[in-house]
Each structure stands twice: as C-alpha cells, then as structure tokens.
C-alpha positions in Angstrom: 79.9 69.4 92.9 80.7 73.2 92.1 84.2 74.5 91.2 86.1 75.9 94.1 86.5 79.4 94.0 89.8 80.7 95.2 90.2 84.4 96.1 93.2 86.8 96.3 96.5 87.8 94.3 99.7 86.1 93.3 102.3 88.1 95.5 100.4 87.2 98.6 102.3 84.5 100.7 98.8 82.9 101.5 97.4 82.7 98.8 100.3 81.1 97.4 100.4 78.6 100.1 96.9 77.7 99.0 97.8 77.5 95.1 100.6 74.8 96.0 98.3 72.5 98.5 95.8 72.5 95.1 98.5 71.9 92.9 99.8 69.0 95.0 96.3 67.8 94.8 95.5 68.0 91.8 92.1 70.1 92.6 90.5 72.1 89.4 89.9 76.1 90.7 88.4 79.0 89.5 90.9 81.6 90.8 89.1 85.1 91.6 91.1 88.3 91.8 91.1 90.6 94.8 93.3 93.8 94.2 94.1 94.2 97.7 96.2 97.4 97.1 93.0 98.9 95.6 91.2 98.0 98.9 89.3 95.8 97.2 89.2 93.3 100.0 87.6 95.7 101.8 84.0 96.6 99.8 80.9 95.1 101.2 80.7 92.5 98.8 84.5 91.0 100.2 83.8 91.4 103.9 80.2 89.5 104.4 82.7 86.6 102.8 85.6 87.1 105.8 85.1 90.0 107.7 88.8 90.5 108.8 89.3 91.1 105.1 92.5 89.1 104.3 93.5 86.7 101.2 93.0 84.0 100.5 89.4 83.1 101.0 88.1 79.9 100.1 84.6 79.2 98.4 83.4 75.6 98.0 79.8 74.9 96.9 78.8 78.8 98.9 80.8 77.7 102.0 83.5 80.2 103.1 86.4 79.5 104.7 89.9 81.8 105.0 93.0 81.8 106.5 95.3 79.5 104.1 96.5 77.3 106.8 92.6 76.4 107.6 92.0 76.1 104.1 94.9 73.6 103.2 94.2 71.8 106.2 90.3 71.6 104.4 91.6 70.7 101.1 93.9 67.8 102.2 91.3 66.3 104.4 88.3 66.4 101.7 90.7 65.7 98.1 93.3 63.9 99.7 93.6 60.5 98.1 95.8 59.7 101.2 96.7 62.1 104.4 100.4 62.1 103.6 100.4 66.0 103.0 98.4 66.5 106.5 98.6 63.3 108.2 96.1 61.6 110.9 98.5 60.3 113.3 98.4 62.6 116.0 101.8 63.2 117.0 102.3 63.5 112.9 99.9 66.2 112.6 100.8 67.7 116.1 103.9 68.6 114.3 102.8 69.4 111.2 100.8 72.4 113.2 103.5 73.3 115.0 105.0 74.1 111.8 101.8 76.3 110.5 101.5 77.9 113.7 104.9 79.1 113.3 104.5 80.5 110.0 101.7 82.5 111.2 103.0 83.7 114.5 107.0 84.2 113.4 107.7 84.1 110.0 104.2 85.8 108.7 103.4 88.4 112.1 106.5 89.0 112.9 108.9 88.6 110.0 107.0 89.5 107.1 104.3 91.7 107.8 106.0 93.2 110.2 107.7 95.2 107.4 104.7 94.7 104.5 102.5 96.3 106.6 104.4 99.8 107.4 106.0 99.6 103.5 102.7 99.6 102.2 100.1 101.1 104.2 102.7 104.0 105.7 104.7 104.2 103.1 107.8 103.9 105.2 110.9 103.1 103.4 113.4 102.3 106.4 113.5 99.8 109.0 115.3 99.1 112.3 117.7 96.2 112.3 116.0 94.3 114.9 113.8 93.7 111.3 116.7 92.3 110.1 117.6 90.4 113.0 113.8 88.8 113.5 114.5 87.8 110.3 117.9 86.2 111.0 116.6 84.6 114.0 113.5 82.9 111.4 116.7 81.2 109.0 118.7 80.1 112.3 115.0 78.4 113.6 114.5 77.1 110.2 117.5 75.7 109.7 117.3 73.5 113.2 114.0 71.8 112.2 115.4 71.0 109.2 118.8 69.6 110.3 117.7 65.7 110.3 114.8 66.3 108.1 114.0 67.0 104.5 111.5 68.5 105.2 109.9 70.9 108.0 107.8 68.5 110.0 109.8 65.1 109.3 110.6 62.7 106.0 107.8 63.7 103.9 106.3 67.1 102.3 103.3 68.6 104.1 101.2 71.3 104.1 103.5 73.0 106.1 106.5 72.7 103.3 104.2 75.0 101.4 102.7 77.2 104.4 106.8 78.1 104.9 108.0 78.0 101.6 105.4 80.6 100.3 107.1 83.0 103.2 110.3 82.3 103.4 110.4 83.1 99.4 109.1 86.1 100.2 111.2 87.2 102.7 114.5 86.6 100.7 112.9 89.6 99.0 114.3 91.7 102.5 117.5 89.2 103.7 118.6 86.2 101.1 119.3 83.2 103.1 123.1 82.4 103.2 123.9 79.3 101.8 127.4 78.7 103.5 125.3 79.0 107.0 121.9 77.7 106.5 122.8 74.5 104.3 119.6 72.9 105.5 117.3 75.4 104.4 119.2 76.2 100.9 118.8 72.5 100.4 114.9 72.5 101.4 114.4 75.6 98.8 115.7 73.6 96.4 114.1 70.4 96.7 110.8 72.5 96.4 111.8 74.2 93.5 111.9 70.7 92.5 108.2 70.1 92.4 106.5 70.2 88.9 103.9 72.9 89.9 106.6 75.0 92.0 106.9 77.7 88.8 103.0 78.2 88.5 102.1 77.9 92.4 105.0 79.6 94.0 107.7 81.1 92.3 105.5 83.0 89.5 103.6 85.2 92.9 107.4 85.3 94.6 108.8 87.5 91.6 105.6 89.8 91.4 106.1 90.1 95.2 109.8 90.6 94.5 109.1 94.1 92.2 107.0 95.2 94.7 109.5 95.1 97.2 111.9 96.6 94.5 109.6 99.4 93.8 109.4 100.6 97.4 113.0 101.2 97.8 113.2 99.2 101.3 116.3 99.4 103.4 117.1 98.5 106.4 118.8 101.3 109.1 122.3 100.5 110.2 
C-alpha cells in the first residue's frame, strides 16, 4: 500500500482538520504543499485533481478525494481500529454529521470565509458588524451543544471535535471567545489543546493563520 499524499498549507482550517483526524490515527503521510496565495491550486496540474480547486485534497494509492470532512470521514472508516472517532450507530453518526455540516455551512461559509475571502482576494480591510455578530451567534450555538457534552456530538471526541476546532481556532483570530460567557466552549478548547498531537496538527497552522490575519490589518466597522 502507497503513502497517502496530503495536499494544502498549514493556516488552512481544512487541511488542519485533516492533519488531526491522521494524527488521532496514527496514519503515516507524505504532506504536499499547495501555495494557495500564489494560485497554485489553480494550475492544470491541481485542478484535474479537484476541479473546484480548494485544500485539502486527498491522494491514496492515485484515488482523489477533497473536502476535509469527506476525507476524515474516509480515513476513520478505512484506519480506524474502532469507529469511535466516526461511529456506525446511526443516530451516533447522524449527529456526528450534523456537527460537520455545520462547520461547513456556519462556522466555515458564513463565519470564516465570509471575511477570508474579501480580506484576501479584495483586499478589503473593514467589515460590517453583522461579521461580528455571525460570529457571535457561532460561540452562543457552540456553546449549547456543548452544555451537557464534552464534546460537540456527545461523550466522546469525533471527527467533528477536529472539523470545529480547526475553525473555531481560527476565528478567535477575528472575535476571541469570552470565557466568562461561553464556559462550555473555553473548556472544549482546552480539553483539545489537551491532545498530544494538538501543537503539530492544529495549533502550529492556527498561529501562521493568526499573522496572516495580523498582517491584513482587519477591523471590524462600528
């Protein structure tokens, strides 16, 4: 069996996501580069591998697979030595990809790259608040599926612990969460941060993203 092959770039939530699901699993990579800010992601060579041209991207024995939430949900089911991390019981897993789907369609879409996307590709500095206030609004929903829980989807860690945590890092870069008002969720950081692979998988990508952010002089309007 060939080496995976993992494409993208440490400050990318994603990809991120994707380093801590290997991590957990203790699955040997051979991690590619993609310099997206260089448009690299968007040669000929990149897009006959994923055609919408976003990181990570997935390469196991010349299979192709993207989107990190597809791609942990892969790894778990085919390394797994048990499904604890993306579990078979139905009304488990429902949950679990309730989580991811909110991650991709609130936190990611409409938190995050919601502001990435302009900063970056427009080169626009200032926000509205309601970019502040989707923001808000993705602590106070965190902080209810976490308030009899240790974790996002019940009592144990899932893929969807890292599909969040890779975001929500990242978008304490914009609004820190308040620990006097989201106890849950300053708690759930910290039990991650916990994890023996947490420096390499997560936190190492969170600070590059962090001095990007820094760089762009970001503020929000008033």
């Amino acid at each position: 069996m060939g080496k995976l092959k993992l494409y993208g770039l440490e400050p990318s939530p994603p990809f991120r996501a994707v380093k801590l699901t290997l991590a957990a699993l203790g699955v040997p990579y051979e991690f590619v580069f993609v310099d997206t800010p260089g448009q690299e992601n968007l040669s000929e060579e990149f897009l006959k591998k994923n055609p919408q041209h976003t990181v990570p991207v997935l390469e196991d024995n010349g299979h192709i697979i993207w989107d990190s939430h597809a791609i942990c949900a892969y790894l778990v089911s085919k390394f797994g030595k048990s499904d604890s991390l993306y579990p078979k019981d139905l009304l488990q897993r429902a949950r679990v990809d309730q989580r991811l789907h909110f991650e991709t369609g609130v936190v990611f879409a409409n938190g995050l790259r919601s502001i990435t996307r302009p900063l970056f590709a427009a080169k626009l500095t200032k926000f509205p608040k309601e970019r502040y206030e989707a923001i808000i609004e993705i602590y106070d929903f965190l902080e209810t599926f976490l308030k009899d829980n240790d974790y996002v989807a019940g009592s144990q860690l899932t893929i969807a612990d890292f599909s969040l945590i890779s975001t929500i890092s990242s978008l304490e870069a914009f609004v820190k969460v308040d620990p006097t008002k989201y106890t849950k969720v300053t708690a759930w950081i910290k039990r991650l941060e916990q994890l023996p692979y947490y420096e390499e998988a997560n936190a190492k990508g969170t600070r590059a993203f962090f001095s990007m952010i820094e760089k762009a002089n970001f503020a929000f309007s008033s």
